[in-house]
N, C-alpha and C positions, 0 to 999 in steps of 0.2 A: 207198614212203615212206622216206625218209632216216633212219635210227638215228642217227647222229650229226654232224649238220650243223654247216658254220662259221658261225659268227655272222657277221649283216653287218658290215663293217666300217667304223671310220667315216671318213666323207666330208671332216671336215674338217681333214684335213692339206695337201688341196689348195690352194692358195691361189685365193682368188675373192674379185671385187671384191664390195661392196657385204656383205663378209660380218664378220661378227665373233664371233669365241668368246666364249661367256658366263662370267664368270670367279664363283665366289661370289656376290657381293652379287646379283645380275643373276639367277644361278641358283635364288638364295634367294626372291627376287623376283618370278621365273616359276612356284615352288611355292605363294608364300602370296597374289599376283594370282588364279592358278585356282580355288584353293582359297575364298579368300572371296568372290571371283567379284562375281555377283551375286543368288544363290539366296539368300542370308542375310538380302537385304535384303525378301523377300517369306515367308521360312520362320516366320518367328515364326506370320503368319496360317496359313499353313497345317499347322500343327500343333495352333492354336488347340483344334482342336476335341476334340483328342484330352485337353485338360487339361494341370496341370503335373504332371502324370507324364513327359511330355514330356522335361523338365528331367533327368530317369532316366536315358530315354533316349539324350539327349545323352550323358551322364559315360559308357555302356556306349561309346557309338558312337565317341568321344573314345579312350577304350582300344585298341579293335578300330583304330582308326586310325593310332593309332603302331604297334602290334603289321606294320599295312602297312608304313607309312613304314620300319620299321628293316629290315623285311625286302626292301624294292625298294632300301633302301642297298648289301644283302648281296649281294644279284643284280647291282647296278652296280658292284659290285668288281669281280666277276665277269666279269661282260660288258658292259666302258663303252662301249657305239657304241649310235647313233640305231635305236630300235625299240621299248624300254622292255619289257613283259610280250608282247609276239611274240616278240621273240629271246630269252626264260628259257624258253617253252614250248618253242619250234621246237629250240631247244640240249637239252633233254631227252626230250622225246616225240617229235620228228618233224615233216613237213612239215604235216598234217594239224592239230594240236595249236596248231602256228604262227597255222595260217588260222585256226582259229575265233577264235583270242586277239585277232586284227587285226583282223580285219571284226568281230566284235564290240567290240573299243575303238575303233574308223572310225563303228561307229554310234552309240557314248554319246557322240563329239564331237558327231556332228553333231543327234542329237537336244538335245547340253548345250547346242546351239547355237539351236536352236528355243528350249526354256525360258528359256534366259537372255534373248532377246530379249520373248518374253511378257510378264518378270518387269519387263524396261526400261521398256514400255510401260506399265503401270502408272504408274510413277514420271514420265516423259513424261505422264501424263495430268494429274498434278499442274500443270505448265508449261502444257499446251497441253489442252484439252480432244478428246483426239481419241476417245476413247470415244464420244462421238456419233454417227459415223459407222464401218460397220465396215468399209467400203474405207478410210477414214483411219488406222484401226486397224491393219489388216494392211497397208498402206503404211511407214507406222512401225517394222512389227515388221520388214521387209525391210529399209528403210533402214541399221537398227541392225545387220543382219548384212552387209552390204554395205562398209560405210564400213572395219570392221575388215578385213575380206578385202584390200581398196585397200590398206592399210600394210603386208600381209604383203606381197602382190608389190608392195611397193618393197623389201624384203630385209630378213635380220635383222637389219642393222643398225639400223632403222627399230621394227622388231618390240620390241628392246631397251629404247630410249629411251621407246617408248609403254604397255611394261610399265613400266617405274619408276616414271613421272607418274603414270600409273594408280592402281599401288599407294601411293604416297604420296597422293595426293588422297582415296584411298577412307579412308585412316584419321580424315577430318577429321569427317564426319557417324559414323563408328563410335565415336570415341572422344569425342564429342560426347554421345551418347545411352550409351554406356556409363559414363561417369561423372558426366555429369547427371542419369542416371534416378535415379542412389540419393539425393538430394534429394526427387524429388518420389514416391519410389516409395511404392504403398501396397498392403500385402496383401489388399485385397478387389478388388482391378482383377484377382487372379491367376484370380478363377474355381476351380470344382470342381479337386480333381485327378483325379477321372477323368470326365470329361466326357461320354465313347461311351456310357457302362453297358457294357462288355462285361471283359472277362477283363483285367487289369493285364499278363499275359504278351501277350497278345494288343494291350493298348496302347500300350506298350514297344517290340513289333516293329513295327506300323505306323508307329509317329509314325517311329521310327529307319529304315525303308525311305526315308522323305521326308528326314529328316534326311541321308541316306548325300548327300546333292545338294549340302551345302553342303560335301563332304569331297571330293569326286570333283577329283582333279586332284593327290591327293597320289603321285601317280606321276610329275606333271610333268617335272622334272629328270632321272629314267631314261628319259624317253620320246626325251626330247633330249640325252640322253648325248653324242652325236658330236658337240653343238655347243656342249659345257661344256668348259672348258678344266682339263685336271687332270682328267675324270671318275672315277676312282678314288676319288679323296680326296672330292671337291668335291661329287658329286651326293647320296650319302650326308648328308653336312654340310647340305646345303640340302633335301633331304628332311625331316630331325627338325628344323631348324630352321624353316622354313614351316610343318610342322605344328602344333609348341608354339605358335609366335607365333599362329597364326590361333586353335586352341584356346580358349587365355588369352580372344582378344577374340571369340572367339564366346558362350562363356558369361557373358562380363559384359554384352555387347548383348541376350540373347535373358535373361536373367532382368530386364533393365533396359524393355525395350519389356514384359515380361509384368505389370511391376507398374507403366507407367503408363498404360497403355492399360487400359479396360475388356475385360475378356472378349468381353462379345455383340457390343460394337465390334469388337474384332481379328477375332474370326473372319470377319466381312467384308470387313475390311479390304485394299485394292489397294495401299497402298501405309504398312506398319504404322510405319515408323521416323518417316516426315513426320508421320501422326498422333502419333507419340509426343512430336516436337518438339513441334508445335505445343500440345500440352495441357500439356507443361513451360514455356513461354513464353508463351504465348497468342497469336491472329491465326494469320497462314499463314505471316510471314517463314520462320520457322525451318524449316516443312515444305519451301518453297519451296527455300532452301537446299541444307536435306538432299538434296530430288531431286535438285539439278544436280549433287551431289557422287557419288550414287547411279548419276546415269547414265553419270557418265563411269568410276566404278567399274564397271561394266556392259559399257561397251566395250571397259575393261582386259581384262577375263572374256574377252571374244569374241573379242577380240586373241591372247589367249594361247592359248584353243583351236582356233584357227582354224586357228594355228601346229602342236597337236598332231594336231587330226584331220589333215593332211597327212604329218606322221615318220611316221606310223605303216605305211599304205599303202605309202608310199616306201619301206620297209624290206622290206614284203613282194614288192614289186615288183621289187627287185635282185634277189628268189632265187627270182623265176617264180612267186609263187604268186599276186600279180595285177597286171592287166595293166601292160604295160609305160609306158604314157602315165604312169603314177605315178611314174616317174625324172623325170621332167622334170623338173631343175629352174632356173631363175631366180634370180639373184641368193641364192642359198643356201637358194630356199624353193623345194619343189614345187609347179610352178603350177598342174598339173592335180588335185592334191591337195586345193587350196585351193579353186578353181573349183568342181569335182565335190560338196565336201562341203558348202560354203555354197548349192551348188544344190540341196542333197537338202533341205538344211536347210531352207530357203524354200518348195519343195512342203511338207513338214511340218507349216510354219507354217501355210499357207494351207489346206491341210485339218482342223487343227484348228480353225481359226474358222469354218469356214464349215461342216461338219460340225454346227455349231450344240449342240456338248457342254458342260456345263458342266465350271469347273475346270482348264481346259486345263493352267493349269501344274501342276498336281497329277498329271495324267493323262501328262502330257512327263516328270514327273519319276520317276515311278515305273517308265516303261519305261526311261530309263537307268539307274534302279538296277538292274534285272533286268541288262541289258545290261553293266555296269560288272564284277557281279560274276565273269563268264565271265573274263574277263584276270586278274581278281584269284583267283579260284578257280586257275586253272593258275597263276600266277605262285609262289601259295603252295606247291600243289603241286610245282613244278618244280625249289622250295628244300628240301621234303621229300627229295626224290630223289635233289640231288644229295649232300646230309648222308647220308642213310640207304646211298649207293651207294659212298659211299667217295672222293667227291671234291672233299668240302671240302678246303678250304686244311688244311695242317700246324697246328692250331692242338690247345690241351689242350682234354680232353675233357668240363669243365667248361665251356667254350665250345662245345662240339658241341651241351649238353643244352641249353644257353642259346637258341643257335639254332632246334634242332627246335622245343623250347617256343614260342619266336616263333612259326615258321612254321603249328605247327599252331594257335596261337590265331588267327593271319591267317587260315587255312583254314577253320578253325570260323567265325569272326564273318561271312567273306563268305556262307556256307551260310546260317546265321541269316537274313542279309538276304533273301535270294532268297525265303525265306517267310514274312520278313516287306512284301514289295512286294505282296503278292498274287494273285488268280486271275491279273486282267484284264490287270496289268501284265505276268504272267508270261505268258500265252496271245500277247502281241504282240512280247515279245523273244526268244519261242522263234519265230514266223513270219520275227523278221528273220536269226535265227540259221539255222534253214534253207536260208533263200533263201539263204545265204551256199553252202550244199552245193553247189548248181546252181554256183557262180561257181568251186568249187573244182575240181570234176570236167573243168569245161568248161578252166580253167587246166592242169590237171593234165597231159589228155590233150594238149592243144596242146604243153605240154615235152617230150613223150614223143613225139609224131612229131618234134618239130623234134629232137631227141636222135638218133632211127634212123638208121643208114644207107641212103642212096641201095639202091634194089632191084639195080642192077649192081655196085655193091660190095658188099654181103654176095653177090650171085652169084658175083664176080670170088673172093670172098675164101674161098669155101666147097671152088671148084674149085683152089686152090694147094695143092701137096701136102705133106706137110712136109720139113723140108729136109734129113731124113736121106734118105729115099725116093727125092728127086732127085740128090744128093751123097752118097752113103754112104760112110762112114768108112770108110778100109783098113785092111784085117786087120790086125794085128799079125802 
């Protein structure tokens, strides 16, 4: 294992066509695209159930979420190249540390990538009735991760332009329903606040396990470091500022769908923003609307992950610890990366439906919170270590305490989550975490013979004798 490995470094100094550094706005853009995604537009229901305790939940989850953001700014001072929480752990703990951080954030993409397209379908079903049929169903939900994968290999320059639209389009049904709910908001639509009957701490964590889904991506910008222009300055900046922004309009849309929708309604609810229009308006226009605006929000999401589950692999695959098909890259994106992950992702899909479980997105969403937490868990850690070790930056020591304090409130809140996702969640992202041991060992030893010398050179070089024995120095 490597004690102190070089961080990869980044790729885009090279010049390649079709590629373009993301400067600020873009980078901003790619933090609060992931981040509001498309889980926001289906979490209202599924939180439903837990009550507006919910609401708690959030303002906790909100906290423990910049306490992230400021600390993945700290770490991309640090270390501004394409990798994001693989290269904080692999730079403090070792190759080992590395891997689990990346195969485990390789599989919250590609499961985010599963849920987000569940959550589309939904909203697709408002348009199209495809709930009727569940080959039409799951036709759908592959479609929707397919079409984004198409834009990344056309290159980031492409990648770029369709985060923007994305994110601008997405604000038109958000701040639609965020500022027209309080109009028609009424506080008996909000329902009990504890809704389970079970423990408030215990409600709190759960709802906020589901909740952690519409947060996941606030790493975005460090993940893609090497393709921010200025990483230093810039990822930082667009870390806290993707977060605030998305914050602000998470909790005005999610208190705003809670008091115009009925309770028993929401918690059934497939697609709760469009009911929300519509019971503010009346008819489907407005639901109908919000969908279209939902789904291409949706694709933004996918877009932007599709981009991340690929950095990340590619980062570990420069430095041998998986395989090497993960350099590949294309017009500035790795194409096996994207292929590979949109593939897992679509078996995914099609086993949860036809598995015949109920809740699927609830069941998608809680094994990437399990999964999310591992990158963020070491990532926190990795800023403990380097504070605690003596190799923060020259900075006064009123800033040292300031940072630990962050770090270990990021470290605490991701522990939190992990028991608050559950048995079931947590029983299937420790199986994917394992399998990951199998891919490391088998990486591992493959570096280690390619590393050996040929058996006739270490024989050659065993029998040379040294070069006083053959040349001996004359007496004085």
């Amino acid at each position: 294992m490597s004690t102190a490995p070089t961080p990869t470094r980044s790729d885009s100094d090279t010049g390649r066509r079709h590629v373009r550094r993301f400067g600020l706005p873009i980078a901003t853009a790619l933090v609060m695209g992931n981040i509001i995604g498309g889980g926001i537009f289906l979490l209202p229901a599924s939180v439903a159930p837990y009550g507006t305790i919910s609401l708690v939940a959030f303002g906790v989850l909100t906290l423990g979420a910049l306490a992230l953001a400021l600390v993945f700014g700290r770490l991309a001072r640090r270390h501004p190249v394409t990798g994001g929480p693989y290269v904080y752990a692999r730079a403090a703990f070792g190759d080992f540390a590395g891997f689990l951080s990346a195969w485990s954030y390789w599989a919250t993409a590609w499961v985010s990538n599963a849920a987000l397209a569940v959550a589309a379908v939904g909203y697709l079903d408002v348009l199209v009735p495809v709930h009727e049929s569940k080959a039409a169903t799951i036709a759908a939900a592959l479609a929707l991760q397919w079409l984004p994968a198409a834009a990344n290999l056309a290159g980031t320059r492409y990648v770029g332009a369709v985060q923007v639209v994305a994110t601008v389009l997405k604000f038109v049904p958000l701040l639609l329903v965020a500022a027209g709910g309080f109009f028609f908001f009424d506080s008996a639509n909000l329902g009990p606040f504890r809704a389970d009957g079970g423990s408030a701490l215990g409600a709190v964590s759960a709802s906020a396990a589901i909740l952690l889904f519409s947060y996941l991506g606030v790493e975005s910008a460090a993940v893609s470091a090497g393709e921010v222009r200025d990483p230093r300055r810039n990822v930082g900046r667009a870390t806290v500022l993707g977060t605030l922004a998305a914050a602000a309009l998470y909790l005005l849309t999610m208190v705003s769908v809670l008091g115009t929708v009925p309770h028993d309604r929401l918690v059934g609810s497939s697609a709760p923003f469009a009911d929300s229009v519509n019971l503010m308006f009346g008819g489907t226009w407005g639901g109908t609307a919000v969908a279209c605006t939902a789904l291409v929000s949706m694709l933004g999401a996918l877009n932007g992950w599709t981009l991340l589950s690929a950095q990340t692999p590619y980062a570990a695959a420069r430095d041998g610890l998986f395989p090497q098909v993960f350099t590949v890259k294309r017009r500035g994106v790795p194409t096996a990366g994207v292929v590979v992950t949109v593939a897992l992702a679509s078996l995914l899909t099609v086993y949860n439906y036809t598995a015949g479980s109920g809740g699927v997105f609830e069941i998608l969403v809680l094994v990437t919170t399990f999964t999310a937490t591992v990158p963020y868990l070491l990532s926190a850690a990795a800023q403990i270590h380097f504070l605690l070790s003596g190799q923060a930056d020259r900075v006064q020591r009123s800033r040292l305490a300031r940072d630990l304090l962050l770090a270990l409130t990021a470290f605490g809140f991701s522990l939190w989550l992990v028991a608050g996702s559950g048995y079931a969640a947590v029983y299937q992202g420790v199986l994917f975490l394992f399998a990951g041991v199998l891919v490391y060992a088998w990486m591992t030893a493959a570096r280690k013979r390619a590393e050996a010398p040929a058996p006739g050179v270490e024989k050659a070089a065993e029998t040379v004798e040294p070069a006083e024995a053959v040349n001996p120095a004359p007496v004085a």
